[in-house]
C-alpha positions as CSV (number, residue, x, y, z in Angstrom):
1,X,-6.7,6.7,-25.6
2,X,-5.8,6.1,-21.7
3,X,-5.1,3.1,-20.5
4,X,-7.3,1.4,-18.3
5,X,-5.6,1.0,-14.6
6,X,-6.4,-1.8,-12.8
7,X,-5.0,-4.3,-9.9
8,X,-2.4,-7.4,-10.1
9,X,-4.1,-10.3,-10.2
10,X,-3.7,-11.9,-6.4
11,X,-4.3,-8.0,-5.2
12,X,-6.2,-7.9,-1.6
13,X,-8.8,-5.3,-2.0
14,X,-9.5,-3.4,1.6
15,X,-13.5,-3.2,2.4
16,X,-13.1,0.1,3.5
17,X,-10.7,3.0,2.5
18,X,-10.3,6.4,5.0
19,X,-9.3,9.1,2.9
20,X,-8.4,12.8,4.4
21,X,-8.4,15.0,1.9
22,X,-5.2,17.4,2.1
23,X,-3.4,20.0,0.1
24,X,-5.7,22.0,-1.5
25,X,-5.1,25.1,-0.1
26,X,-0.8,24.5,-0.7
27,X,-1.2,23.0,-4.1
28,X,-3.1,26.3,-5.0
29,X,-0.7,28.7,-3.4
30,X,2.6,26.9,-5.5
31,X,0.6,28.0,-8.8
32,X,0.3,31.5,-7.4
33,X,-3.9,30.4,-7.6
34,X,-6.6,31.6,-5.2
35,X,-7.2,28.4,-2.4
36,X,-10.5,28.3,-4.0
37,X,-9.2,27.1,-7.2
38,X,-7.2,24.0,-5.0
39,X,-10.3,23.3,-3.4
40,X,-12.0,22.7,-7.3
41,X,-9.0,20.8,-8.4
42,X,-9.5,18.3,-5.5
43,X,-13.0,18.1,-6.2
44,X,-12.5,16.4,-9.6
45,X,-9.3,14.5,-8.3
46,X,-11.5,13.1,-5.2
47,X,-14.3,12.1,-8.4
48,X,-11.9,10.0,-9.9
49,X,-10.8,8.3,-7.0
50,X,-14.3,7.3,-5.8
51,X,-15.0,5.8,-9.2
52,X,-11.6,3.4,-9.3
53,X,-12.2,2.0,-5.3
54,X,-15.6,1.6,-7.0
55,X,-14.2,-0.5,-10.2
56,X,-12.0,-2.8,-8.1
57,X,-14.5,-3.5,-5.9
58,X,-13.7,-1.2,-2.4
59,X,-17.0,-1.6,-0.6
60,X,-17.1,1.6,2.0
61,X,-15.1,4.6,1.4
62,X,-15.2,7.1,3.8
63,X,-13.9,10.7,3.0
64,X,-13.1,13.5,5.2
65,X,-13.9,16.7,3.7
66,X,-15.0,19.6,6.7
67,X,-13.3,19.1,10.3
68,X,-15.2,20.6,13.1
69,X,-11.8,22.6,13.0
70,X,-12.1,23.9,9.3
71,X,-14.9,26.6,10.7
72,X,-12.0,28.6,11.7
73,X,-11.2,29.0,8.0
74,X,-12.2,32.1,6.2
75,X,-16.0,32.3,5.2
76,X,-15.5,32.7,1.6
77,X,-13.6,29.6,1.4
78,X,-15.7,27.7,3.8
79,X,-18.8,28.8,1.1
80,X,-17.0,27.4,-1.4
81,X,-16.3,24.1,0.1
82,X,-20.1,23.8,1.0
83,X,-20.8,25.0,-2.6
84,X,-18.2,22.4,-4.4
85,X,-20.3,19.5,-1.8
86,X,-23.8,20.2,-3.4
87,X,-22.6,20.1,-7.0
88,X,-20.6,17.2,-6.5
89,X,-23.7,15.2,-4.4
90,X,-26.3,16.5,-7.3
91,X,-23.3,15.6,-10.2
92,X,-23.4,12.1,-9.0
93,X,-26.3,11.4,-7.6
94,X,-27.9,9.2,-11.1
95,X,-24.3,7.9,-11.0
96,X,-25.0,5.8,-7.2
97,X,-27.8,5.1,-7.8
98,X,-27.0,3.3,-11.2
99,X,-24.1,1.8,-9.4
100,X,-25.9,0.7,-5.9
101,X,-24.1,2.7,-3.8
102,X,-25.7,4.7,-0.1
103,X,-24.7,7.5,0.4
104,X,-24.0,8.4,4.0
105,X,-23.3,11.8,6.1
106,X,-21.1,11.4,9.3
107,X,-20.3,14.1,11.4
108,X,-23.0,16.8,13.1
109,X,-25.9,17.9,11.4
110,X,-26.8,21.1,13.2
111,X,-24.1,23.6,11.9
112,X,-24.0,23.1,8.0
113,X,-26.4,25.6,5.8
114,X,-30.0,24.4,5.4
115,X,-29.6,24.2,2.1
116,X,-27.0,22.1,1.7
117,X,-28.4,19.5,4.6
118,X,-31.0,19.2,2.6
119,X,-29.0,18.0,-0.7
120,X,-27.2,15.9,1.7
121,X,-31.0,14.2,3.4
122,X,-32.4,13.6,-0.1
123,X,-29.3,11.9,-1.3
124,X,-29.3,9.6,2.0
125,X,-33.1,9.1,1.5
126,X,-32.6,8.0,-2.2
127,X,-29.9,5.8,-1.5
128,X,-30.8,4.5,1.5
129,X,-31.7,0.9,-0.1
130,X,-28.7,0.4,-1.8
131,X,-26.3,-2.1,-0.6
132,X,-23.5,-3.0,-2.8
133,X,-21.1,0.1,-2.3
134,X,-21.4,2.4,0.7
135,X,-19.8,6.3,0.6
136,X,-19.4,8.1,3.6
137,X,-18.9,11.6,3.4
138,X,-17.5,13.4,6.8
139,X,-18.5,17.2,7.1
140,X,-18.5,19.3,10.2
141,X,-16.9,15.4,11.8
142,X,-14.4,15.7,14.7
143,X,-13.0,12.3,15.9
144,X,-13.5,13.6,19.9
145,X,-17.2,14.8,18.9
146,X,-18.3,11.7,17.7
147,X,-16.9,10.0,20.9
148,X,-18.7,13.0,22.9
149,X,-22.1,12.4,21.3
150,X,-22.0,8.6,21.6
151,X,-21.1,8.8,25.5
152,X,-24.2,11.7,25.5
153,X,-26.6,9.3,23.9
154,X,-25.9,6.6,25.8
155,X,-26.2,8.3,29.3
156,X,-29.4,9.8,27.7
157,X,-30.7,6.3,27.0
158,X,-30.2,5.3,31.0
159,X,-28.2,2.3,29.7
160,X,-26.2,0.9,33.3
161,X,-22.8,0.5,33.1
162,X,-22.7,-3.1,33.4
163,X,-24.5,-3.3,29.8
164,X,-22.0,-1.0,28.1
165,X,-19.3,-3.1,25.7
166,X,-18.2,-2.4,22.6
167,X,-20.6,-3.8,20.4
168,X,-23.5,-1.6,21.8
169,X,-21.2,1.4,22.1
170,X,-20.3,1.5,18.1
171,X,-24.1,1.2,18.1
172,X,-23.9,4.9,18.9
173,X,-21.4,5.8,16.2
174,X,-21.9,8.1,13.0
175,X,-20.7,4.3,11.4
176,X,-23.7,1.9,13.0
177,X,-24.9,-0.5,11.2
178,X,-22.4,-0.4,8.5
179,X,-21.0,-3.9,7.5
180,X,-17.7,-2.6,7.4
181,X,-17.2,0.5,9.9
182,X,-13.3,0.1,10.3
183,X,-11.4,1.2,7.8
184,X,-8.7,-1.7,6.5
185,X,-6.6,1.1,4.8
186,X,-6.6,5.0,6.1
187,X,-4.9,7.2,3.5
188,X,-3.7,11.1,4.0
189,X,-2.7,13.1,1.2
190,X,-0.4,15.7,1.0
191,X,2.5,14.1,2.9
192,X,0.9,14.9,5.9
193,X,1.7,12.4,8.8
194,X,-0.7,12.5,11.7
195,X,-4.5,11.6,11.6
196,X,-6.1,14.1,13.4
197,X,-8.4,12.6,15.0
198,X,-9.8,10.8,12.6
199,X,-12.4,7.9,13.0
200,X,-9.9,7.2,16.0
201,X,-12.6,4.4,17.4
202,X,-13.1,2.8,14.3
203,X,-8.7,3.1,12.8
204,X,-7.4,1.2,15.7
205,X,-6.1,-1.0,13.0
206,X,-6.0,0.5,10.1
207,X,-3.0,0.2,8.1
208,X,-1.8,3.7,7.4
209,X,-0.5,5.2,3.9
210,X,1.0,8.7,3.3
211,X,0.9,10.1,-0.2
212,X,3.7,12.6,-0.2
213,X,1.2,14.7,-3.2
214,X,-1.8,17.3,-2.8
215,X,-5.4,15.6,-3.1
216,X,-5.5,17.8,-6.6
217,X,-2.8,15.8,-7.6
218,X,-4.2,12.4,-6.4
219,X,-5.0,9.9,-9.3
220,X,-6.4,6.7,-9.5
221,X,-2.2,5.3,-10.5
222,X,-1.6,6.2,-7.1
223,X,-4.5,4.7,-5.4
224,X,-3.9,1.4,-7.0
225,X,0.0,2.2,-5.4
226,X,-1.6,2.4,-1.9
227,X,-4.1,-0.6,-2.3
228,X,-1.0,-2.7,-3.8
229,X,1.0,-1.5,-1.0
230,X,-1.8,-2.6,1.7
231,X,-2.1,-6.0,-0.2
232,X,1.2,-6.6,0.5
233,X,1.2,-6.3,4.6
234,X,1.1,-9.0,7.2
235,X,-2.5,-8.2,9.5
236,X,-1.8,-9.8,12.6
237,X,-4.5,-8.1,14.7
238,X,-2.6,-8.5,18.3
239,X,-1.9,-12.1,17.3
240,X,0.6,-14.2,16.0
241,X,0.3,-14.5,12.5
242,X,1.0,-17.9,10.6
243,X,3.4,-17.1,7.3
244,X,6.8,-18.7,7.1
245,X,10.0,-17.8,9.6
246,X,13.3,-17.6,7.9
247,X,16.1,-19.7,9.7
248,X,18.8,-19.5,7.7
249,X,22.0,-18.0,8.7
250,X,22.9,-14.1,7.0
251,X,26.2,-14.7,6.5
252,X,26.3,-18.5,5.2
253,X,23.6,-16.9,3.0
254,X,25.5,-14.0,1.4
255,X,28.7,-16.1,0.8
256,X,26.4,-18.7,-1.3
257,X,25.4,-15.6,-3.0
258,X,28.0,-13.8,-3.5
259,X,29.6,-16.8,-5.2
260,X,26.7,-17.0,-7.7
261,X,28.3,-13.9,-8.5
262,X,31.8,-14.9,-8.1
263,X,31.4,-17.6,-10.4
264,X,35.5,-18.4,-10.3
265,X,35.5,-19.3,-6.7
266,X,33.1,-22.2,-6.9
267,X,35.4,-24.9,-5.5
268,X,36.4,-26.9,-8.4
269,X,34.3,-29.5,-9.9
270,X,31.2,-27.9,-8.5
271,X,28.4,-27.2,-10.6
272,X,26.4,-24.3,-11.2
273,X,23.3,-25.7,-10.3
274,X,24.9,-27.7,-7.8
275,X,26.2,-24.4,-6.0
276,X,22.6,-22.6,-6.8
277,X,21.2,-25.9,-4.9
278,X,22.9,-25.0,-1.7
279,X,22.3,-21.5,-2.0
280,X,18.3,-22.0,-2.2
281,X,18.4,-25.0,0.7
282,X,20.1,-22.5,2.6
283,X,17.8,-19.5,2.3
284,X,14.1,-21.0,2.0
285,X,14.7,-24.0,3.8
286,X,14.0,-26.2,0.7
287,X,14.3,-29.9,0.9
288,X,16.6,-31.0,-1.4
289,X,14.5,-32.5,-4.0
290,X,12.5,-29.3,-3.9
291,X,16.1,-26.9,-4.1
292,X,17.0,-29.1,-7.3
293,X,14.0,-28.4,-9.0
294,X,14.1,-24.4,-8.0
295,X,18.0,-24.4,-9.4
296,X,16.7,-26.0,-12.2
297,X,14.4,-23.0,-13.1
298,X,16.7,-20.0,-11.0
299,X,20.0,-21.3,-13.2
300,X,18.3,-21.1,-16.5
301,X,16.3,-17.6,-15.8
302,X,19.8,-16.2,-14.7
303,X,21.8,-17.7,-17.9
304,X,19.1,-16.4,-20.3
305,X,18.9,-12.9,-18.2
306,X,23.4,-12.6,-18.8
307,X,22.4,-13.6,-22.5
308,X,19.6,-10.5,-22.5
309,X,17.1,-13.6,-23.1
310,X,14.2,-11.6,-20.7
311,X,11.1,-13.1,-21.5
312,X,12.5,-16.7,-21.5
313,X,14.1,-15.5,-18.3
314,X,10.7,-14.4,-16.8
315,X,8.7,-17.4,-18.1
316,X,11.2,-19.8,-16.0
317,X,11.4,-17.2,-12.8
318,X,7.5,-17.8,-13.1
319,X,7.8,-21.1,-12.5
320,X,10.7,-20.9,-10.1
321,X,8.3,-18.3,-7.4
322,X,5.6,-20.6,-8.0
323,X,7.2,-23.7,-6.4
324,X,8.5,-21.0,-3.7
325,X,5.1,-19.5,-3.0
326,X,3.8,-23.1,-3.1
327,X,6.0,-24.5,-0.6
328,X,6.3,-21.6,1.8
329,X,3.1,-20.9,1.7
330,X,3.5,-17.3,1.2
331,X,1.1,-14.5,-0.5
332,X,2.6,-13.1,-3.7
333,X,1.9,-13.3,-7.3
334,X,4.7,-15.0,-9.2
335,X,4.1,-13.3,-12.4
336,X,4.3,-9.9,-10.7
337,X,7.3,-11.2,-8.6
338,X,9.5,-12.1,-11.4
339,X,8.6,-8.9,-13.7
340,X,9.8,-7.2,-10.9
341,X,13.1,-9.5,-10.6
342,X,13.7,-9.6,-14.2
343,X,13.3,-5.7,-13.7
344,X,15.7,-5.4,-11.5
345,X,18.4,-7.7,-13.4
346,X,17.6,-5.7,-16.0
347,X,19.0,-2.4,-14.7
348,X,21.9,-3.7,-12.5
349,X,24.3,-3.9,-15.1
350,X,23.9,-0.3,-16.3
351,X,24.5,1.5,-12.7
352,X,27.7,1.6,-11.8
353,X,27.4,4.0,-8.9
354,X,25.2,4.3,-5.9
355,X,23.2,7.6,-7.2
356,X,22.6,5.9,-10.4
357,X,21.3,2.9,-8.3
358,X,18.9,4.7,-6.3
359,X,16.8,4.7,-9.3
360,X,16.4,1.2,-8.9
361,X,15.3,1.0,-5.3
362,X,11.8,1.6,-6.3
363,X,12.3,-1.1,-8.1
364,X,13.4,-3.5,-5.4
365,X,11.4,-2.0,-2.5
366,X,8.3,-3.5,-4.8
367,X,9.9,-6.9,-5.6
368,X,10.5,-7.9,-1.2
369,X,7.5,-6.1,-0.5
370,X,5.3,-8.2,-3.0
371,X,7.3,-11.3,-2.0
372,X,7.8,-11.4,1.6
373,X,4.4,-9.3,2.3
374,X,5.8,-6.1,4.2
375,X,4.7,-2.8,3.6
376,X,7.2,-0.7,0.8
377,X,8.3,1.4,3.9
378,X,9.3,-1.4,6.2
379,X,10.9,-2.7,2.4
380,X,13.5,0.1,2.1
381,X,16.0,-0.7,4.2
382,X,16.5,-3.9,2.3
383,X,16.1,-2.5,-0.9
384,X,19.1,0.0,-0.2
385,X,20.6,-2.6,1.2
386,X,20.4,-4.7,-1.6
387,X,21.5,-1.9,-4.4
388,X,24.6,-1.0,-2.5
389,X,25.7,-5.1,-2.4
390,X,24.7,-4.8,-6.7
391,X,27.3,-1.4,-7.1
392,X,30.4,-2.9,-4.8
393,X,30.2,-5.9,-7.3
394,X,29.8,-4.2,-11.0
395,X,32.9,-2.3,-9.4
396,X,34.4,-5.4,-8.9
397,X,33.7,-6.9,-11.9
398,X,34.5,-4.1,-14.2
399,X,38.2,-4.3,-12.6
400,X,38.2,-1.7,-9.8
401,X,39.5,-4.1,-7.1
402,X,38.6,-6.6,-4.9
403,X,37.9,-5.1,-2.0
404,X,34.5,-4.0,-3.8
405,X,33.6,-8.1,-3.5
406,X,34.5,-7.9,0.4
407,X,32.2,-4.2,0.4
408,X,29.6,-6.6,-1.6
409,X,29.6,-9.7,0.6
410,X,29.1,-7.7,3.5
411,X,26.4,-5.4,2.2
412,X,24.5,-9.0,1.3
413,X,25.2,-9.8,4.9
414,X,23.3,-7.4,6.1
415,X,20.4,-7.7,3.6
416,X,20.0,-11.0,4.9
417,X,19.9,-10.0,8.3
418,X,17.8,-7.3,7.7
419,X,15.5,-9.9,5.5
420,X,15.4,-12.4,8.6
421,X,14.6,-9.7,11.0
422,X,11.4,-7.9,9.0
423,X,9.9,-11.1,8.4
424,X,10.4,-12.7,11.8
């Protein structure tokens, strides 16, 4: 039986998800298939999709599935997207209506066969009451058209110029009325990277995600990915936004660091929590009351973690993020952060060279993204970073020299100052 896949608890749902739909035609031609076949496989991927933004509770979601551009394709394929349209509109029809969802066309109405503008007006009458989810489906939609036709309309409506703002010119979008006509999160499939004009009024600040795989490929695994991801990024809309600043200093930072590591060249008489104390006061800023009680928690989740203890060890780096998140007011989930950590120390040991590592970036780029709310992009610098610091010291430690510590201090230096410049 498949298991259910469904969002982190914490997880910021967008209202409204842009998807183009991409690949078709090149995931058919790898196979040695017909493009038509491609175009059938992304109908049941796009299905599956539509139903999970559904489930965890994505109110508009807008897809993109005939460019004014596409007419230049050959007729036999064009048919059989228009064809594919109509079963998939008549296949889940009972399906919104059961679920309260409108179904909306954007894009022009004058070019698409009669018949299947009328499956499209029945659908859009049927559904027109329903409130709670919203689908828009873009066919024969061109970004520059839909600009063309508002500025048409408008002139057509003798509106003066001194009454035209924004409000009344979205008015005259294929998105009016809609409670949520800007898309939070546009995605592209196929490892495409442009957006082609693309609801270009409504995506000025859309946060943008590029899923490297074909639409037939697309799954509901990696739209949760994408929605995570999202969840994870600091929306500042033109303004400043009001999350912590780092202010410690990189290299005092990666020396109390590195000698968590270098556990010999703690100056005598120091404890371990002692040492962990400094480390933490210097990196969040803790007051010292606060940086004992995080020791307290970090010491014991790293002991049990050398002594393979991991679910003690994740239980007490629970409670270690949570007075973190708490006092720096940041946006994770501390159960997610420390599977994530206890992840991580979980495969360090066992790479001892850098294309071993890289397996673990993934890894890492999820643990600062979740914590310190930056996209898993803007997160892979420190994630490499941070693996190459992890394979100079199991060099070190298993003997190789100690120049590997020096290649591992400095590698933590530069994390850090990576670190303090992404979340500045």
């Amino acid at each position: 039986m498949t298991q259910k896949v469904t969002l982190p608890k914490g997880t910021i749902v967008p209202n409204h998800i842009a998807v183009i739909l991409d690949g078709n035609g090149r995931w058919a031609r790898s196979r040695g298939l017909p493009v038509t076949k491609g175009h059938e496989a992304g109908a049941k991927a796009i299905k599956s999709v539509i139903r999970a933004s559904r489930e965890w509770g994505v109110h508009t979601l807008t897809i993109w599935g005939f460019s004014t551009e596409n007419w230049k394709r050959p007729h036999n394929e064009k048919m059989k997207i228009f064809e594919l349209v109509k079963n998939t509109i008549r296949e889940t029809l009972r399906e919104a209506m059961e679920e309260d969802v409108r179904f909306i066309h954007i894009g022009r109405k004058d070019r698409l066969p009669r018949d299947l503008m009328k499956i499209i007006l029945d659908a859009e009458e049927k559904t027109k009451d329903n409130k709670t989810h919203i689908l828009n489906v873009a066919l024969d939609y061109g970004g520059r058209e839909e600009i063309l036709q508002a500025v048409k309309a408008i002139v057509a409506d003798n509106i003066p110029s001194d009454k035209i703002d924004e409000n009344l010119f979205e008015k005259y979008l294929y998105t009016a009325g809609q409670p949520y006509p800007n898309p939070d999160l546009f995605i592209r499939t196929s490892g495409e990277l442009r957006t082609s004009g693309y609801l270009p009024w409504q995506m000025v600040y859309s946060e943008f995600y590029f899923e490297p795989d074909h639409l037939p490929d697309m799954t509901p695994e990696k739209l949760r990915a994408a929605i995570i991801d999202y969840s994870r990024r600091r929306r500042r809309f033109g303004a400043k936004d009001k999350v912590f600043h780092f202010k410690f200093k990189p290299q005092l930072t990666a020396n109390l660091e590195l000698n968590w590591w270098r556990l010999r060249k703690i100056p005598e008489g120091t404890k371990f929590r002692d040492y962990a104390i400094n480390h933490l006061k210097e990196q969040f800023g803790l007051s010292t009351s606060l940086a004992v009680e995080a020791a307290k928690y970090l010491t014991v989740a790293v002991v049990s973690g050398e002594q393979s203890k991991w679910i003690k060890s994740k239980k007490t780096l629970v409670k270690f993020y949570k007075l973190i998140k708490s006092e720096l007011k940041l946006a994770f989930e501390p159960s997610l952060a420390a599977t994530l950590e206890v992840n991580l120390w979980q495969d360090w040991g066992a790479k001892g060279n850098v294309q071993e590592a890289a397996e673990t970036e993934n890894i890492a780029r999820d643990l600062y993204s979740e914590i310190y709310r930056i996209s898993r992009f803007q997160a892979t610098k420190l994630a490499h970073l941070r693996v190459l610091a992890n394979v100079e010291r199991n060099m070190a430690e298993r003997g190789m020299g100690d120049e590997h510590w020096d290649r591992a201090e400095d590698y933590l230096q530069k994390f850090y100052s990576a670190l303090k410049e992404r979340v500045a």
